[in-house]
C-alpha positions, 0 to 999 in steps of 0.5 A: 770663215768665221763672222766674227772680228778678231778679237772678238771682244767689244767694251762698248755698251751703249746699247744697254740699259744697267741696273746696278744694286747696292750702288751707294758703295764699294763695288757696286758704286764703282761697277755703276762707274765702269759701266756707265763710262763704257757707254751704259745707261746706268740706274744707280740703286740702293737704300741711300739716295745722298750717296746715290746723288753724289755718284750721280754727279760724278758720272754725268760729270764724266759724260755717262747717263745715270738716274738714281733709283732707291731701292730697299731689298727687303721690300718686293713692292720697292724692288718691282718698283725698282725696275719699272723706274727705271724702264720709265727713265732710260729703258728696258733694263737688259743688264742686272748687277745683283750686288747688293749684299750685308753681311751677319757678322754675328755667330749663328746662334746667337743672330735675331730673327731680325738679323736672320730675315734680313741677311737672307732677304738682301742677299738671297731672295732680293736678287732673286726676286728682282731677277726674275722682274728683269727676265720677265720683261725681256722675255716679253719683249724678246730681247736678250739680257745679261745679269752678273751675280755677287757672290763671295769666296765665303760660298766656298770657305769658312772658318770657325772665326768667321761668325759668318755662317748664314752670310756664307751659306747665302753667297752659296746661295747666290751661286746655285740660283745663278746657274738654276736661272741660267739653266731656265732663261738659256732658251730665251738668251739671257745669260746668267753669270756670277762674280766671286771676290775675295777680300776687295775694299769696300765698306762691309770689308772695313766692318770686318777689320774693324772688328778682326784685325788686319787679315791681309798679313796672312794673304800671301801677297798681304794686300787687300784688293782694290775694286777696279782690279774686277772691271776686266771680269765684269766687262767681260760677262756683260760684253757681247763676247760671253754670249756663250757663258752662262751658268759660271762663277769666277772666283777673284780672290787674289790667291788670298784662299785654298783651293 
């Protein structure tokens, strides 16, 4: 007989504290939006704090508990800061949304050693860096945790009119480190996950076309993906549920690439 509810699925998260990167646009503000509408006590981080003021509005206006907390992923000192923040104003943070990302748009011998540094600090050694913050604290307190890595389908594809070399090669990055910590934290019940998206409307995305033209023509549903289409995915790695997953990477790509 087994002891658990049929289903086994759950999306209520009000026993959870959520940090949340790159909060200030595209996927990340409407992560903060889910989460926080599920019950979540939300810190909403990101370099803007005008964008993160107004999507603090508009989840306490929906009933959630937010707190805006800027954050600068290319500074170890802001990050740290980051976490202690938000444990001072809604807890000790068990949920971590790695999202916050840029892109290089840029050919690869062509990128400055400023463009190269940033890239791969805000992409790559940011959420590093502040994942281990976050485990380290509940491995102190022994209490369990869930983190959800961004990714992108550019880990597993590119192209030679992508000009984004570096960018792809920290998205694959980010999947390795997902299951390098996962391995590491299994023992102390933190689960460790990733999301990979295909092309989702966000800011970074409208860069893209700005500078490339309209590539859903060439999808064969010819559709950019709207970021709400990602809400059963996250709540699904974040929900009690997935307890057993940890270690994975699930591609949301709309069918737009090969396999």
């Amino acid at each position: 007989m087994t002891e658990f509810s049929n289903p086994n699925f759950s999306i209520d998260l009000s026993d959870q504290v959520a940090l949340v990167t790159g909060a200030s646009s595209g996927l990340g503000y409407r992560f903060a939006k889910v989460l926080a509408k599920c019950g979540a006590k939300v810190a909403i981080s990101a370099r803007r704090v005008d964008k993160l003021e107004e999507l603090a509005k508009e989840i306490r206006e929906d009933g959630g508990t937010c707190e805006p907390i800027p954050v600068d992923m290319v500074d170890r000192e802001s990050i740290r800061n980051a976490v202690q923040m938000t444990e001072d104003s809604l807890g000790v943070v068990n949920t971590l949304i790695n999202n916050a990302g840029i892109p290089d748009a840029q050919w690869a011998i062509k990128q400055s050693d400023e463009l190269v540094d940033n890239v791969i600090d805000t992409n790559l050694v940011g959420p590093y860096l502040l994942s281990n913050e976050v485990a380290r604290r509940l491995i102190d307190k022994k209490l369990p945790g869930r983190m959800v890595n961004i990714s992108s389908m550019a880990a597993f594809n590119t192209t030679p009119q992508s000009a984004a070399a570096l960018y792809s090669i920290t998205k694959a990055s980010v999947v390795r480190l997902t299951e390098a910590l996962a391995t590491e934290w299994a023992r102390y019940n933190i689960n460790v996950n990733c999301i990979a998206p295909g092309c989702f409307s966000s800011e970074m995305l409208d860069g893209m076309l700005e500078r490339i033209g309209d590539i859903s023509l060439g999808f064969p549903r010819k559709r950019i993906c709207d970021p709400a289409q990602m809400d059963s995915t996250l709540l699904f790695l974040v929900s009690p549920s997935s307890e057993c997953v940890t270690g994975t990477f699930i591609k949301i790509d709309d069918g737009q690439g090969s396999r």
